[in-house]
C-alpha positions as a Python dict, from the first residue, in 0.01 Angstrom:
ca = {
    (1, 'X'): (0, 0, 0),
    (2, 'X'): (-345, 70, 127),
    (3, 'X'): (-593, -177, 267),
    (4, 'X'): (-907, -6, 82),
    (5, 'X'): (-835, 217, -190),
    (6, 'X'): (-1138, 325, -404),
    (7, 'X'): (-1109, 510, -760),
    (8, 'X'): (-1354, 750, -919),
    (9, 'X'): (-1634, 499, -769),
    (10, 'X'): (-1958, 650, -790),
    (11, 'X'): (-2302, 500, -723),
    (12, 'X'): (-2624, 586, -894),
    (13, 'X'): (-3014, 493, -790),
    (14, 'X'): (-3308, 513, -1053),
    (15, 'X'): (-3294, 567, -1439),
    (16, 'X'): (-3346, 880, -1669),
    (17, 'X'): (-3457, 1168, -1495),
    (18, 'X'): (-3544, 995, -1121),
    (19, 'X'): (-3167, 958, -1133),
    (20, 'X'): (-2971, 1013, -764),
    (21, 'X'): (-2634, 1021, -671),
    (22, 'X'): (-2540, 886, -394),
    (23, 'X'): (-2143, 883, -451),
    (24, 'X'): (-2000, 1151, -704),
    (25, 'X'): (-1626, 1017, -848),
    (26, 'X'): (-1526, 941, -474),
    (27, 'X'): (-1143, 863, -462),
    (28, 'X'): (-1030, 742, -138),
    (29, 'X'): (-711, 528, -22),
    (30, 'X'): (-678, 414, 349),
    (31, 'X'): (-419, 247, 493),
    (32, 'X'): (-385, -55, 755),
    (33, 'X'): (-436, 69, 1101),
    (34, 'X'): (-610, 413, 1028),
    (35, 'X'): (-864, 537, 1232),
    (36, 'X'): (-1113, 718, 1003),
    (37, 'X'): (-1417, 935, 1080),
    (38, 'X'): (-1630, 985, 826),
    (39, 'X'): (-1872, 1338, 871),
    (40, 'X'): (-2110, 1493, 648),
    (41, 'X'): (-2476, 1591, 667),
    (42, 'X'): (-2804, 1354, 616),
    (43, 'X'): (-2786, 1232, 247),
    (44, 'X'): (-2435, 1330, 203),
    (45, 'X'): (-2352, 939, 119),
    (46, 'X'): (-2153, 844, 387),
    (47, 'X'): (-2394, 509, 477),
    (48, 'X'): (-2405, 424, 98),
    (49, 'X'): (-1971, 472, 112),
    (50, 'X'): (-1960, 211, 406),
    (51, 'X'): (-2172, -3, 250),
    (52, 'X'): (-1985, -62, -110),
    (53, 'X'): (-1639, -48, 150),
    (54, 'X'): (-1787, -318, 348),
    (55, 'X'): (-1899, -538, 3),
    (56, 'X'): (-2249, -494, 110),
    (57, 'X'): (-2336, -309, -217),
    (58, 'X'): (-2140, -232, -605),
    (59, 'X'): (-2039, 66, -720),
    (60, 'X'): (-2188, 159, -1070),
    (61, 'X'): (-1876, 279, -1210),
    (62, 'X'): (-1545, 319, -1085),
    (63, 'X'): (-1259, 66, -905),
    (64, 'X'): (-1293, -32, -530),
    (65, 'X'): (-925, -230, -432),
    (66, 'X'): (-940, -396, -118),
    (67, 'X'): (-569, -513, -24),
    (68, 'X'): (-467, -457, -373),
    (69, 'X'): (-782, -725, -533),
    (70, 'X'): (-1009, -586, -751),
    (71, 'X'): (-1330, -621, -602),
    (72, 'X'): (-1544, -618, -901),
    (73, 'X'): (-1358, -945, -996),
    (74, 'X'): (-1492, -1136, -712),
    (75, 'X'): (-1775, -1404, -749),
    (76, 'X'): (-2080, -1363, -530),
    (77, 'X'): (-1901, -1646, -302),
    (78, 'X'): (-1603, -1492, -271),
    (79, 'X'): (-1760, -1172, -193),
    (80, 'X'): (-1954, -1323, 106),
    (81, 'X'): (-1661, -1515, 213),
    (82, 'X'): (-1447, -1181, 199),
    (83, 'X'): (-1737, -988, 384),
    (84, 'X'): (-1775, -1233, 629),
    (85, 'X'): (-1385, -1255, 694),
    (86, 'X'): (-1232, -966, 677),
    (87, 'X'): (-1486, -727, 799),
    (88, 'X'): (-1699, -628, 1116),
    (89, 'X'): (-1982, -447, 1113),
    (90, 'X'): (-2108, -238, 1413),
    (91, 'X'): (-2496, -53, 1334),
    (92, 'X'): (-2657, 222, 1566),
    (93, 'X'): (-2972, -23, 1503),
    (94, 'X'): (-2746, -313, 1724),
    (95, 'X'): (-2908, -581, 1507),
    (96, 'X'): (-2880, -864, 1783),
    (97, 'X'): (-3142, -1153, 1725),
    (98, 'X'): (-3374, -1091, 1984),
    (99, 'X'): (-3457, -1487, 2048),
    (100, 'X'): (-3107, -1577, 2100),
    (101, 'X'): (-2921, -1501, 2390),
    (102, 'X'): (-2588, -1268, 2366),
    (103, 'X'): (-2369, -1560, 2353),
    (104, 'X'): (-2573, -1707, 2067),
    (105, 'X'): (-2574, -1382, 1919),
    (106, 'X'): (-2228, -1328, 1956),
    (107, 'X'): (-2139, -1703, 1825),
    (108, 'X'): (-2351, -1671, 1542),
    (109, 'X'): (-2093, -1526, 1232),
    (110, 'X'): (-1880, -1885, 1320),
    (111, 'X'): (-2210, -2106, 1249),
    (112, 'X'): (-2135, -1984, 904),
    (113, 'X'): (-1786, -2039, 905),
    (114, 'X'): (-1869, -2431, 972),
    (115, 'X'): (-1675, -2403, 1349),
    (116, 'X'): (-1765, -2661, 1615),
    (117, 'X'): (-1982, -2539, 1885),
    (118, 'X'): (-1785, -2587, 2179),
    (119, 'X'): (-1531, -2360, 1990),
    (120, 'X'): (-1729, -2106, 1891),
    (121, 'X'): (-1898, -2056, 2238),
    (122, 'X'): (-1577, -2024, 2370),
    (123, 'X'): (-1495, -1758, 2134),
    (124, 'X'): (-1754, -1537, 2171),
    (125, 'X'): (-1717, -1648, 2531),
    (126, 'X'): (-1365, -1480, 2561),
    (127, 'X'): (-1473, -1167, 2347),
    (128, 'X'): (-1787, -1126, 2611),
    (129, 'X'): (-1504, -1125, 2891),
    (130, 'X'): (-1281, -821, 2623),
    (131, 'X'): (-1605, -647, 2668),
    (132, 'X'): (-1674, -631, 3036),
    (133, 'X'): (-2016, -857, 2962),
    (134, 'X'): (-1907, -1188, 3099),
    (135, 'X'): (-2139, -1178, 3353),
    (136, 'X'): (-2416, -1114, 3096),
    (137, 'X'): (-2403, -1402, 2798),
    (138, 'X'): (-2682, -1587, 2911),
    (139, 'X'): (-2943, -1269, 2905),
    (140, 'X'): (-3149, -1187, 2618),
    (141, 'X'): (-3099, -863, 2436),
    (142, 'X'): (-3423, -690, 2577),
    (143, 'X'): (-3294, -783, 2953),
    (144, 'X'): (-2985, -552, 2859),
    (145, 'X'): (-2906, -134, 2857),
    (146, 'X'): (-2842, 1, 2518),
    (147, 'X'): (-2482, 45, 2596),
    (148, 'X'): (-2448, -350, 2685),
    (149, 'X'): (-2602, -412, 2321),
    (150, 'X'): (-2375, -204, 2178),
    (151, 'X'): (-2070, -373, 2319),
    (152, 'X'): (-2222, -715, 2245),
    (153, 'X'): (-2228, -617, 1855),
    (154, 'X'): (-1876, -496, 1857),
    (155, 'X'): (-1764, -860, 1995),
    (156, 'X'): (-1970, -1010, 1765),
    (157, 'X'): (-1812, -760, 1484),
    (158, 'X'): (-1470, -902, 1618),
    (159, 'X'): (-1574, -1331, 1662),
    (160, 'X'): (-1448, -1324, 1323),
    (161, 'X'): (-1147, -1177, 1384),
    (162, 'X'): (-1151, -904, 1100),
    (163, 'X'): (-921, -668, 989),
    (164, 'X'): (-1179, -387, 940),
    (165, 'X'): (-1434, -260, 1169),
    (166, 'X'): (-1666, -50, 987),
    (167, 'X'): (-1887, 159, 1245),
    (168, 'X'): (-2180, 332, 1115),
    (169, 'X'): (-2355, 552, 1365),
    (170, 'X'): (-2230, 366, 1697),
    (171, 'X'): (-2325, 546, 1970),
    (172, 'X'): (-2639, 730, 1799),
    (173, 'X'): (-2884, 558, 2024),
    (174, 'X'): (-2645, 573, 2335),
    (175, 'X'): (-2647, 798, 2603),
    (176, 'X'): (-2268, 1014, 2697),
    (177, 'X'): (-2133, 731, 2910),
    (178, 'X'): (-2246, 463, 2702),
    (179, 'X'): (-2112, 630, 2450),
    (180, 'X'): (-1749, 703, 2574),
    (181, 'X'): (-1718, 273, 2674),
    (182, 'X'): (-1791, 211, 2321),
    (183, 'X'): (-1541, 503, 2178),
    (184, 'X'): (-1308, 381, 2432),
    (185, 'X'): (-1349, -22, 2278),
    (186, 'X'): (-1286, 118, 1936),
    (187, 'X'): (-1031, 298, 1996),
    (188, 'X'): (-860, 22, 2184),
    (189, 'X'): (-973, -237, 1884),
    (190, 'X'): (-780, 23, 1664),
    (191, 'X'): (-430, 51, 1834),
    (192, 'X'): (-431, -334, 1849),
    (193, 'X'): (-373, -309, 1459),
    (194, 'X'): (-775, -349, 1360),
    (195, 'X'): (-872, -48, 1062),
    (196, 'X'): (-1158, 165, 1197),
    (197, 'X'): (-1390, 336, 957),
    (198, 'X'): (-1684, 514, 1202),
    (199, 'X'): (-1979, 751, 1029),
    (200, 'X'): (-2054, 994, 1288),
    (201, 'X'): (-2287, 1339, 1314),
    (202, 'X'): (-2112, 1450, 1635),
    (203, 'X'): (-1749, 1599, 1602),
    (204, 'X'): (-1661, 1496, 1934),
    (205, 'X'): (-1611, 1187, 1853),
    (206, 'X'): (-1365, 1279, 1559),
    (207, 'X'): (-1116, 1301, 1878),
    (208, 'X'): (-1084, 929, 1878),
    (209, 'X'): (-963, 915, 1497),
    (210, 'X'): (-618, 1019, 1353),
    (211, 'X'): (-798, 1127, 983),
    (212, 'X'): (-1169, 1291, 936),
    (213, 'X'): (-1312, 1261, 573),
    (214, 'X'): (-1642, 1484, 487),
    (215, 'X'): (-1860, 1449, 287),
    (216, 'X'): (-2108, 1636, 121),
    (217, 'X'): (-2378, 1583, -192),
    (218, 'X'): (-2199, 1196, -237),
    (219, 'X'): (-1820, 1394, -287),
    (220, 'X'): (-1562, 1430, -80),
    (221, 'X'): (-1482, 1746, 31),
    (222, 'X'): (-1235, 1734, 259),
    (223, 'X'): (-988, 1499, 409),
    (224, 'X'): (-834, 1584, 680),
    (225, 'X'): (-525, 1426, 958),
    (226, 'X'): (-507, 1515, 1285),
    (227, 'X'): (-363, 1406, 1596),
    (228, 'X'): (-540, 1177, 1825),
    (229, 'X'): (-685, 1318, 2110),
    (230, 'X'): (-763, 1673, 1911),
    (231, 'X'): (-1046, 1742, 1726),
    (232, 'X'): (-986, 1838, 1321),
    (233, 'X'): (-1051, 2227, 1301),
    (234, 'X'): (-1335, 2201, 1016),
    (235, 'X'): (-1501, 1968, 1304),
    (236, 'X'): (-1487, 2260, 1560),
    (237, 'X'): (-1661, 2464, 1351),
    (238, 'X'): (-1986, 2246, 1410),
    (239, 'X'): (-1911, 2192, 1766),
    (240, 'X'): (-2187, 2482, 1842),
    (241, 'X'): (-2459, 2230, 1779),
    (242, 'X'): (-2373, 1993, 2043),
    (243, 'X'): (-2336, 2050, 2403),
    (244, 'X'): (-1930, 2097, 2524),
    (245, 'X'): (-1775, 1851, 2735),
    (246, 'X'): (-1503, 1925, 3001),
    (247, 'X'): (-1255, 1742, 3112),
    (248, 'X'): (-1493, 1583, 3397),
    (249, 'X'): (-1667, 1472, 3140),
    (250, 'X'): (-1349, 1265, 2994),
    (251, 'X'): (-1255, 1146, 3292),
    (252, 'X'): (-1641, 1059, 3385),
    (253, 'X'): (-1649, 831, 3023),
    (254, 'X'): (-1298, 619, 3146),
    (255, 'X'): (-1375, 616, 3496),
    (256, 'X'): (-1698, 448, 3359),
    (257, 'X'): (-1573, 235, 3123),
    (258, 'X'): (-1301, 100, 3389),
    (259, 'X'): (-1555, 23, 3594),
    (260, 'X'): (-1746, -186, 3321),
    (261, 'X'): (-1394, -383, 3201),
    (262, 'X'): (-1265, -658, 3378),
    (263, 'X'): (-909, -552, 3535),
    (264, 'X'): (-600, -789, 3522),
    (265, 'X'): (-715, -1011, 3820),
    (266, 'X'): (-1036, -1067, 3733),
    (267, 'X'): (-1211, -810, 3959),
    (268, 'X'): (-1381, -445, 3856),
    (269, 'X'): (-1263, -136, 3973),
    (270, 'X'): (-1454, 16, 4217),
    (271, 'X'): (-1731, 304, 4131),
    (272, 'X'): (-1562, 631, 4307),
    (273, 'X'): (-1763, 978, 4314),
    (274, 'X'): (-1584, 1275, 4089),
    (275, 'X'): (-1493, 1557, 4346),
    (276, 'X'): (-1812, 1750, 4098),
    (277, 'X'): (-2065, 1443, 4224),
    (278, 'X'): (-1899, 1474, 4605),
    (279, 'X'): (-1989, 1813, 4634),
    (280, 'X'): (-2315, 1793, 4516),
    (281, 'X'): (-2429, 1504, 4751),
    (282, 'X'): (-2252, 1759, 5025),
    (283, 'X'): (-2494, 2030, 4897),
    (284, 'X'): (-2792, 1810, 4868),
    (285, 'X'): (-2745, 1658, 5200),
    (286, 'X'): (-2713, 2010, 5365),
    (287, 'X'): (-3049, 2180, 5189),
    (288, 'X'): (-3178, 1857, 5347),
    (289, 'X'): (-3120, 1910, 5685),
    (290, 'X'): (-3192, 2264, 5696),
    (291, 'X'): (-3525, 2187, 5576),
    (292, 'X'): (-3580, 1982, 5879),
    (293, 'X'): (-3447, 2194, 6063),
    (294, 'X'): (-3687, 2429, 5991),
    (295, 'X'): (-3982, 2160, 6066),
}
């Protein structure tokens, strides 16, 4: 039985002719433990799908199930409490609170729930640590790299201990390495049993998911399983707009995220040089001496 499971659910803005809409008779049934991508150009309805998924918005018309409840049936406190239980969000925007610390930050969904402080900080305490930003809860957001944000919003996304992450844009405002440690978290989040559902422009990242859905004019078009690790073929044929990585570039994105993670003993593994990097510093250092050679 699927964990979300939507029905001709369509969502409308305006009246009469200023009429838009965003999601055209969507039907869509995921189950427990899928990794979903969701593509599709600007204004293709992917954010507005996310949102009604993650109760942040209705549907006009249509059914929305989540683990078999009608979700239309649910009082406004039950849809908070449902929202605020049973799903993590992760934004490209980060959306820390920028006068609290990332512990604070991270802590902050439990305030809600009612749980004792010294619990709570201990919680977000331990999900700093799953992150590789132990060393970091005490800093403010604005003291910390993009990529550090990033992985403080996915532990706060998981402080709650949710069943369903829905990503919407997470690495947009990352750079490549930053972006493979976040990929990397998800993907990790996902095998431990968590449901995944990431918007994303870039069809790389569709390599991390074991189903792509696109999108286009609020429909879905196509839906589409693949094997992890491979990227769905109506994603390849958009790869031309983004720059190719080899697989230095993989290994580049683990190697960094391995050094971010805490390792079984509590240390870091050490930063090591790709034979690429070696041979450049050999290069670099030999132009170098030539020059003064030359002086």
């Amino acid at each position: 039985m699927p964990i979300i499971s939507l029905k001709d659910v369509s969502k409308l803005y305006g009246f009469g002719d200023a009429t838009t809409v965003a999601l055209d008779e969507v039907n869509l049934d995921i189950e427990a433990g899928e990794f979903v991508a969701v593509m599709g150009p600007s204004g293709s309805g992917k954010t507005t799908l996310m949102n009604i998924i993650g109760l942040l918005d209705r549907p006009t018309h249509g059914q929305y199930k989540l683990s078999n409840r009608a979700v239309e049936k649910l009082r406004p406190g039950q849809r908070a409490k449902a929202r605020r239980d049973r799903i993590g969000f992760v934004f490209q925007s980060f959306n820390l609170l920028p006068k609290l610390n990332v512990l604070d930050n991270v802590a902050l969904p439990l305030v809600y729930r009612g749980v004792r402080p010294v619990k709570r900080l201990k919680r977000a305490a331990d999900l700093l640590e799953r992150v590789g930003l132990e060393d970091r809860q005490y800093f403010m957001p604005n003291a910390l790299s993009g990529g550090q944000i990033q992985r403080a919003a996915i532990a706060r996304a998981l402080v709650n201990d949710p069943q369903i992450i829905i990503a919407d844009e997470p690495t947009g405002n990352l750079d490549s390495i930053s972006s493979l440690v976040v990929m990397e978290l998800l993907s990790e989040l996902n095998k431990t049993g968590n449901t995944v559902l990431m918007v994303t422009h870039n069809p790389e990242l569709t390599r991390y998911a074991d189903r792509a859905v696109y999108m286009h004019d609020g429909a879905i078009v196509h839906d589409q399983k693949t094997a992890k690790g491979q990227i769905p073929q109506l994603a390849k044929k958009t790869m031309q707009l983004f720059p190719r990585r080899s697989e230095e570039d993989d290994l580049a994105g683990v190697s960094a995220m391995m050094e971010l993670l805490p390792q079984k003993d509590g240390s870091k593994a050490k930063k090591t040089k790709s034979k690429k990097a070696k041979k450049k510093s050999r290069v670099k250092h030999k132009v170098k001496s030539t020059k003064d050679k030359d002086v």
